[in-house]
C-alpha positions in Angstrom: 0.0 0.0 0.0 1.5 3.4 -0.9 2.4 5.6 1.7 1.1 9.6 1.9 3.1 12.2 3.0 1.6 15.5 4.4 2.6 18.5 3.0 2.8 21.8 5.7 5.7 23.9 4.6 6.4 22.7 1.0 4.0 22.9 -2.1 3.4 19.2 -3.8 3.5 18.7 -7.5 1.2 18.7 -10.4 -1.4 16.1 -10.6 -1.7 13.1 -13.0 -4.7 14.8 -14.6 -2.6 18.0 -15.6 -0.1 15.5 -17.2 -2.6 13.5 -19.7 -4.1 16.9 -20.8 -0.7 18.4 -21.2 0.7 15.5 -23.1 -2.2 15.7 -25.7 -2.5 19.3 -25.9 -0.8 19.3 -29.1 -2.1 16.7 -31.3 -5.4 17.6 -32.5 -7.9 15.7 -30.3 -10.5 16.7 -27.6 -9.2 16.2 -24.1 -12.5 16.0 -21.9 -11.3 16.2 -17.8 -14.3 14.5 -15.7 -14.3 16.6 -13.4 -16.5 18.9 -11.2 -14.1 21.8 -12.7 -11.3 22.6 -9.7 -8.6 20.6 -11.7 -9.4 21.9 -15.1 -8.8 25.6 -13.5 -5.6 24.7 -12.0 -4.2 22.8 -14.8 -5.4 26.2 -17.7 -4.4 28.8 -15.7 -1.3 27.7 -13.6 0.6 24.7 -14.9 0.0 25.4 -18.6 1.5 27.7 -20.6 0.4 27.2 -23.3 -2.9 28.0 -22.7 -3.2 31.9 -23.4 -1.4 31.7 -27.0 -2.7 28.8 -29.2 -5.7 26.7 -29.4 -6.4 23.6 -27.8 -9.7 21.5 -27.7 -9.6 21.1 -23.7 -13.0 20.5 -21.6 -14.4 19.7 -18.5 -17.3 17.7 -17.7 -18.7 19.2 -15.2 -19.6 16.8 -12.7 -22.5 17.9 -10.2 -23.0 15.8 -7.1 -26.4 14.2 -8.4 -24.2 12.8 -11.5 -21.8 11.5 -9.5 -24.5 9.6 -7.0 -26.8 8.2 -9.8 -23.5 7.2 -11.5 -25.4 8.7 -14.6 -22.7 8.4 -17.1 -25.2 9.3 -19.7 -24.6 13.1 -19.1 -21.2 13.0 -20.1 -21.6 10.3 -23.0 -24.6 13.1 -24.5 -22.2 16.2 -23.9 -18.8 14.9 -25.4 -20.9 13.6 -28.2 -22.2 16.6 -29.2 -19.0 18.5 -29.1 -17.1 15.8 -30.9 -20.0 16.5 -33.8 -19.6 20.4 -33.4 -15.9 20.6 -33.1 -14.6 17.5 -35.1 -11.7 16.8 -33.3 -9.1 13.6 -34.7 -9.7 11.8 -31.0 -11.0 12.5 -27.7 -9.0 11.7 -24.7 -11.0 10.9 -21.6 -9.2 11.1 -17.8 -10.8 12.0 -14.6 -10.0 14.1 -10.8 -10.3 12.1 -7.2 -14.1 12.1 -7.8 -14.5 9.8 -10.9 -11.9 7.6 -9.0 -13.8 7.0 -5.8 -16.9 6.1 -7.4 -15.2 3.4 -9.7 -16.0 5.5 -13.0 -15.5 3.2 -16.1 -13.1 5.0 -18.6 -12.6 1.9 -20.6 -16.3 1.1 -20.9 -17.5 4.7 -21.3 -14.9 5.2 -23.9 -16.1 2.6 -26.2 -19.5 3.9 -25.7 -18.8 7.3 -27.0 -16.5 5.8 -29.6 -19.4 4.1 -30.9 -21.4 6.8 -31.4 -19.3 9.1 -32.6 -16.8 7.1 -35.0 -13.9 9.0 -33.4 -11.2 7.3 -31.7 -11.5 7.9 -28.1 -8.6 6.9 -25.8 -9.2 6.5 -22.3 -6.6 7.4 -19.6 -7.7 6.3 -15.9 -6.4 9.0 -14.0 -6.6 9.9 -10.4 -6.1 13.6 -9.3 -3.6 11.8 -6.7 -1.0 10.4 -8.7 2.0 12.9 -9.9 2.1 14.5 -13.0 4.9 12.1 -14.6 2.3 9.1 -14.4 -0.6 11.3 -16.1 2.0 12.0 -19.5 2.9 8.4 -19.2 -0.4 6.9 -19.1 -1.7 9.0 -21.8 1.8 8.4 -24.2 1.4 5.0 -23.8 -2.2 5.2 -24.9 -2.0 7.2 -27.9 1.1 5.3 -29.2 -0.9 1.7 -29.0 -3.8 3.2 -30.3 -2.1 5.0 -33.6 1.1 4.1 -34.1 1.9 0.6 -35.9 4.7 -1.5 -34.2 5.8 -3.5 -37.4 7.7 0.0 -39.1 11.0 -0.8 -39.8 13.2 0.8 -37.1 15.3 4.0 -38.9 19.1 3.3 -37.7 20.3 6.5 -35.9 16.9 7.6 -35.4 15.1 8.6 -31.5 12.0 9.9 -29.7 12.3 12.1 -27.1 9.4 10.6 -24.5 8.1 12.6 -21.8 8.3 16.4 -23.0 6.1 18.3 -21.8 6.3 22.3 -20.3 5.5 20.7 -16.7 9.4 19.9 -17.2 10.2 22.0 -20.2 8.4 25.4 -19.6 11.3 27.2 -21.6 10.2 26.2 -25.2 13.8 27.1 -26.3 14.5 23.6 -24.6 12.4 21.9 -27.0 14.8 23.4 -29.7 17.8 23.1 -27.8 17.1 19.5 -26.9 16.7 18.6 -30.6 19.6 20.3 -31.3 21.5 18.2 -29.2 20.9 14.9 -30.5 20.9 16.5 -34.4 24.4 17.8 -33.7 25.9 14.1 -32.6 24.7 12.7 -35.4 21.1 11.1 -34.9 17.6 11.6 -36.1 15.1 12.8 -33.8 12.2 10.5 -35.2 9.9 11.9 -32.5 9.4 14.5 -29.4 6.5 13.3 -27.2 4.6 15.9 -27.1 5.9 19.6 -27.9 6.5 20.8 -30.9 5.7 17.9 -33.5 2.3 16.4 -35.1 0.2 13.7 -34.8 0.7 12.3 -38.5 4.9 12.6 -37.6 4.3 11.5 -34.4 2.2 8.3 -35.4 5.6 6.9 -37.3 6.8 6.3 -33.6 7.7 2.5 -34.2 10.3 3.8 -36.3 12.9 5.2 -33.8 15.6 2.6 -33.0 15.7 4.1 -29.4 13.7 6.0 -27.0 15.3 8.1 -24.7 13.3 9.1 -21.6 14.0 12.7 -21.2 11.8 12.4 -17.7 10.4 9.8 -15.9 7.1 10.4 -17.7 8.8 8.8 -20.8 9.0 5.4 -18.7 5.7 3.9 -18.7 5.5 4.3 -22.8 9.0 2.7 -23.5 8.4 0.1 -21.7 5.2 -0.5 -23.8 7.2 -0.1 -27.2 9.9 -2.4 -25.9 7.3 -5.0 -25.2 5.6 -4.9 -28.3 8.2 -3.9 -31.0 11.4 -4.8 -29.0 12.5 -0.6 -28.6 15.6 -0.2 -26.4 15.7 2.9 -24.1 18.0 5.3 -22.4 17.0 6.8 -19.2 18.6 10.4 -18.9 18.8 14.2 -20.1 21.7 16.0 -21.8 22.2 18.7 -19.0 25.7 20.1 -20.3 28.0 18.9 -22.2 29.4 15.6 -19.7 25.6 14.5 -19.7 25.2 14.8 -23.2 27.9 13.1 -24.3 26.6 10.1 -21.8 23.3 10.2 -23.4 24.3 9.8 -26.4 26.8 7.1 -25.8 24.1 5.0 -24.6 21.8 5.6 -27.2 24.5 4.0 -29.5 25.6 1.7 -27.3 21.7 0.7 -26.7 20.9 0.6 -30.2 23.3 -1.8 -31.2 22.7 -4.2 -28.2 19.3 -4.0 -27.6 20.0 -3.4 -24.2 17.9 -0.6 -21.6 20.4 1.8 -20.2 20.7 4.8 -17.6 22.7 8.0 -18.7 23.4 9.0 -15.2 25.7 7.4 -12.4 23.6 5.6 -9.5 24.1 7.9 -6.9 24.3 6.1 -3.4 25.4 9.1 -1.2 23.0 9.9 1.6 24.7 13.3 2.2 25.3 15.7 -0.2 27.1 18.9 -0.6 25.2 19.8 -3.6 21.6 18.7 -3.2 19.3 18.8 -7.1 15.8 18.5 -6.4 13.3 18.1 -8.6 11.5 15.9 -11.1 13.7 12.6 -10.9 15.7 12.7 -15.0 17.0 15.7 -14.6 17.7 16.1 -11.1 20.1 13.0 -11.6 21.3 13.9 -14.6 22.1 17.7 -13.3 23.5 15.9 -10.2 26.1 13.9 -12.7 27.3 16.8 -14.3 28.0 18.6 -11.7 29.8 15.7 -10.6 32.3 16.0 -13.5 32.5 19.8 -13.4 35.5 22.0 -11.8 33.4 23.6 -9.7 33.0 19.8 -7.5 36.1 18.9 -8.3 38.2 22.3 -6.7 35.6 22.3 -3.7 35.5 18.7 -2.7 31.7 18.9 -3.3 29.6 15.5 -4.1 26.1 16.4 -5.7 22.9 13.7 -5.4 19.6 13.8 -6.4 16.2 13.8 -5.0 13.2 14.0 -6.1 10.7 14.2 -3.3 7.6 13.1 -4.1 7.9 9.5 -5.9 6.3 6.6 -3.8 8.7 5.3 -2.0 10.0 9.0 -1.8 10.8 11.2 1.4 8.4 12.7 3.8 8.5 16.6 4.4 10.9 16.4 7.3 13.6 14.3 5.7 13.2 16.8 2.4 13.8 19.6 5.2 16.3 17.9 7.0 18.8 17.0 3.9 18.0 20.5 2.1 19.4 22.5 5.2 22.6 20.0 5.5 23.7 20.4 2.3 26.0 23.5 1.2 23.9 24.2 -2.1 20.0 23.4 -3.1 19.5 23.6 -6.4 16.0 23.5 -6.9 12.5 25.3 -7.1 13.0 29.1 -5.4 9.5 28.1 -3.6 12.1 25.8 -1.5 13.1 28.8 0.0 9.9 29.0 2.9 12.0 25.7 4.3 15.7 26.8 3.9 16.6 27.3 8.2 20.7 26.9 7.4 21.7 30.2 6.5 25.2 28.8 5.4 23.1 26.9 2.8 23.2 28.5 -0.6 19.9 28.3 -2.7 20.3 28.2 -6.4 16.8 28.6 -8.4 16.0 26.6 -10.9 12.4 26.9 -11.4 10.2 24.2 -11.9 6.3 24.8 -13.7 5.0 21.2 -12.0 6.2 22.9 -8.3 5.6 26.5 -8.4 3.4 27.2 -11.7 4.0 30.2 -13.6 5.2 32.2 -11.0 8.9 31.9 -11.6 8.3 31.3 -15.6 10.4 33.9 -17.2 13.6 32.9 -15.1 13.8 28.9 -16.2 16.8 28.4 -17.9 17.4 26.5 -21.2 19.0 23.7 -19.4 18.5 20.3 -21.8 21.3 21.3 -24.3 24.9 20.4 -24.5 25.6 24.0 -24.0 24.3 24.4 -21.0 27.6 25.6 -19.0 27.0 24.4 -15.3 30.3 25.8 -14.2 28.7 29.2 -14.7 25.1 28.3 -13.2 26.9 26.9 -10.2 29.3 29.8 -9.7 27.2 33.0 -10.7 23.3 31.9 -10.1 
């Protein structure tokens, strides 16, 4: 059974439902949220920004309390089927808050139903409202990819998708760019970047990447679908300066000529570190790796490590407390700051949209790029 931490001093991140609606914002379909209409608001307004400069087919449901008693699915088969013949969208994706969840709401079943009437594809994505925002992109990656891509393509040698890229990690949309970059400059193809900046017809050709590299842990829960079905390697890990990069891309060759699954990143064991990254659990690794390799450790004796606070078998508030206020340097979300007692501690922002929303937008870094000079965040931030 998985334990719940309370939250009294720190924020918690975004929920599974903002991550299925931001994975799919994108490609063309309907995303309805079932949902009385508190998560759709937080998800528009704070963890999506997006929202305010392009078009997206985004709904709620709705749900009033007589609905949710009755379990009168009815009303929200009748609504999404009128929209769907209003606003002809390619498919509808169809997750759910805490509510939908308690009272055992069938998204497989209702799905099908609304399929049937409407001859659009509808994919269903059983989210929670309780689950982070990593298993919310995951769950609805892994959908869309069994529903539309085709696993018998022939694989594309030197080619990749980029699974689990969405602004909850990526807010600065210059990472999207500088992340392609990245892998274009050593050589390979980037077959695929689930889900900024590419297209559902593009994106459907996913089958055709000889490796998927899991640029967050969101990516994880589709490549292991892919590798199960079509026999896809993938790399766990982000190109956060030029030591990471050059690991990443290692691996991918490494993992596309042996098949073989593969982590970027070191496996940190150290419980105490000088230099504590924390944050979503990809790139606080991968940032913790090359600061590993940098001068900066290396002429201060300094050991960095990762954490990434609110993964199941994570840390409770007063261990996140506890190991932020030992270590000489937190890098992580400025909202960290409320719980920062050790004034020899030095607190380096690096703003995170699934932690602190928009609030800190304009001062997140382009950080997924090769030339992204840690020596210089870690000396003049």
């Amino acid at each position: 059974m998985k334990d719940w931490h309370v939250h009294v001093f720190t924020s918690t991140y975004a929920a599974d439902v903002t991550g299925a609606c931001s994975a799919m914002f994108e490609l063309g379909g309907m995303s309805i949220l079932h949902d009385p209409d508190g998560c759709n608001s937080t998800y528009t307004t704070h963890d999506e920004p997006r929202w305010y400069d392009s078009q997206s087919l985004m709904f709620c449901s709705g749900l009033d309390e007589l609905t949710a008693v009755l379990g009168d699915d009815n009303v929200l088969i009748d609504d999404v089927t009128q929209a769907s013949r209003d606003l002809h969208p390619r498919f509808i994706m169809l997750c759910g808050s805490s509510i939908p969840h308690i009272i055992a709401f069938d998204y497989k079943g209702v799905a099908h139903l609304i399929e049937q009437r409407t001859g659009v594809p509808v994919i269903p994505v059983p989210t929670n409202g309780l689950d982070l925002y990593t298993r919310g992109v995951g769950l609805a990656l892994r959908e869309w990819i069994r529903r539309f891509a085709d696993p018998s393509e022939e694989k594309v040698p030197g080619s990749v998708n980029l699974l689990g890229v969405t602004p909850i990690d990526f807010s600065n949309r210059d990472n999207v760019a500088a992340l392609r970059k990245t892998f274009t400059d050593a050589g390979l193809t980037v077959n695929g970047c689930f889900a900024m900046e590419d297209s559902f017809d593009n994106l459907a050709h996913a089958y055709r990447a000889s490796v998927n590299v899991c640029v967050s842990s969101a990516g994880l829960l589709p490549a292991k679908m892919m590798r199960a079905k079509a026999g896809t390697p993938y790399v766990i890990g982000l190109p956060v300066g030029p030591y990471m990069a050059e690991q990443v891309m290692q691996a991918v060759r490494a993992s596309e000529k042996d098949g073989r699954n593969r982590n970027a990143f070191g496996r940190d064991t150290v419980q105490q570190e000088d230099i504590l990254v924390i944050g979503e659990q990809v790139y606080a690794q991968s940032m913790a790796d090359g600061i590993n390799h940098t001068a900066f450790a290396g002429e201060n004796g300094m050991h960095a490590g990762a954490l990434w606070p609110d993964i199941e078998e994570g840390i409770d508030e007063d261990g996140l407390i506890a190991r932020m206020n030992h270590a000489k340097i937190a890098v992580c979300d400025p909202l960290y700051r409320n719980v920062l007692r050790n004034p020899d501690t030095r607190l380096i922002p690096l703003p995170h949209e699934g932690y602190s929303g928009r609030i800190f937008r304009k001062d997140m870094p382009v950080f997924a790029s090769d030339r992204f000079d840690l020596e210089k965040f870690l000396r003049e931030a």
